[in-house]
N, C-alpha and C positions, 0 to 999 in steps of 0.2 A: 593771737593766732587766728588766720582767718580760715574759713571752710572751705572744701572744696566740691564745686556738687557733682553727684555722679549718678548716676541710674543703677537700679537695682543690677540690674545686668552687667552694670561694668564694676561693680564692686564685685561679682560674685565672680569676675572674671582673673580682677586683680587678687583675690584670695586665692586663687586654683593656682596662677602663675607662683605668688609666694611658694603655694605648697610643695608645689614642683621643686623649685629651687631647693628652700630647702631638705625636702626629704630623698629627692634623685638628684639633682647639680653639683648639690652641695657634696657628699658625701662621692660621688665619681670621681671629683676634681681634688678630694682630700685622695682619693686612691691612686690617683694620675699623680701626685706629687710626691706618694711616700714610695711609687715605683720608680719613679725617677730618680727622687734619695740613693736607693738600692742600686741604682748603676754607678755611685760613686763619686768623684768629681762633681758637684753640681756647678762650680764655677762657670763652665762652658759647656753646661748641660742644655741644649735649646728645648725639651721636654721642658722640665723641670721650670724655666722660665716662663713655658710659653701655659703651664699649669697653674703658674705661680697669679701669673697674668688674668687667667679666667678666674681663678679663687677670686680676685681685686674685685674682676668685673661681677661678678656673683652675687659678694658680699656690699659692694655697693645698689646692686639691683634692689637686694634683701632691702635693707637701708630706705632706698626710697618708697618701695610698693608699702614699706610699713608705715613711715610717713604720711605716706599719702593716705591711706584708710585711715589713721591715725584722725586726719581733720577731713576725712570724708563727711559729705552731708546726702547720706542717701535716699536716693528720690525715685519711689515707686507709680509711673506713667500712669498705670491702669488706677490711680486713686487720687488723681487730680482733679480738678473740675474747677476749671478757670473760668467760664463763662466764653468760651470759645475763641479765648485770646492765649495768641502763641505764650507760651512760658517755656521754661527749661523744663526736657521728657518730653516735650509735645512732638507729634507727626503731623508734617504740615505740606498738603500741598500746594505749587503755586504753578501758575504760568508764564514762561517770560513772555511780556508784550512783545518784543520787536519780532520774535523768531516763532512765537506761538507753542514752543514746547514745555510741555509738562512736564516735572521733577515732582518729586517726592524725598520731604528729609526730613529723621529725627534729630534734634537739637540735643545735644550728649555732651560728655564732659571732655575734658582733652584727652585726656587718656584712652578713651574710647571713640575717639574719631575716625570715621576708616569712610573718606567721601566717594568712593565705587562702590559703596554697599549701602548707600545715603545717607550715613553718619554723619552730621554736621558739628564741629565746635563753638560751644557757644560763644568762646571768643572771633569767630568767623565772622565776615565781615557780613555778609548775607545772615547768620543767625542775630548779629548785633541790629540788622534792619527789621527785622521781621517780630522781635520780642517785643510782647506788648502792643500788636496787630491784632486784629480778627478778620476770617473768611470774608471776601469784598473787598479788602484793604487794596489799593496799589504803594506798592514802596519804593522807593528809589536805595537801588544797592550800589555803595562804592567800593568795585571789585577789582583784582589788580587790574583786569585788562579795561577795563574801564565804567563810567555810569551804565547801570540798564535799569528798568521797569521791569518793576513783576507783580504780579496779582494772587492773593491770597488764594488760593481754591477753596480750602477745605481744611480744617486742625482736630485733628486725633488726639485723644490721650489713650495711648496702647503699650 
């Protein structure tokens, strides 16, 4: 069974979600389906189905955020010290050569990707380029829309 890594932050993120689920999702969607029971016929009941439906989707949600914590491998950013070489948790800034702009991105688990708010995956193609770089570096990233250069700026552990 192999790990999966995640930031403290997105672990505590997928725990909230579980909770939710089950202590409010869960228990609405069992209330949405024994109302629907009570109108009778559930045969051609579209409630009833379409309650039945989110129960599935719920219970398999359930299902995986447990999993995944399960072989989570959680990684607190602010207590790394790599010697200023990007790893997974790191905040890294770079430059693209060609266009001269600056980005800023933390390298996170898949689960907590969200790339408008500079979440990067470390299976992403750009955090796959940059793991195992230090500030100075230039890397060559193969991005769908094509090669670029970029330059290390600077690597946080926050």
């Amino acid at each position: 069974m192999s790990t999966l890594p995640i930031t403290k932050r997105g672990a505590e993120m997928l725990k909230a979600e579980l909770h939710k689920l089950k202590t409010q999702d869960r228990i609405a969607t069992s209330q949405a389906i024994a109302e629907a029971r009570a109108q009778g016929d559930i045969s051609e009941n579209a409630e009833y189905e379409a309650a039945k439906e989110k129960q599935s989707f719920i219970e398999g949600r359930i299902a995986d955020i447990e999993g995944k914590l399960g072989t989570a491998q959680v990684i607190d950013p602010s207590t790394i010290d790599s010697d200023g070489r990007v790893v997974f948790g790191a905040t890294v800034e770079i430059e693209d050569l060609d266009t001269e702009k600056k980005s800023t991105y933390q390298i996170v688990g898949e689960d907590e990707a969200d790339f408008k708010i500079g979440k990067i995956s470390v299976g992403s193609p750009l955090a796959r380029a940059l793991i195992g770089k230090s500030a100075g570096d230039v890397v060559e990233v193969q991005a769908p829309g094509g090669s670029r250069d970029v330059e290390i700026i600077d690597v946080r552990y926050v």
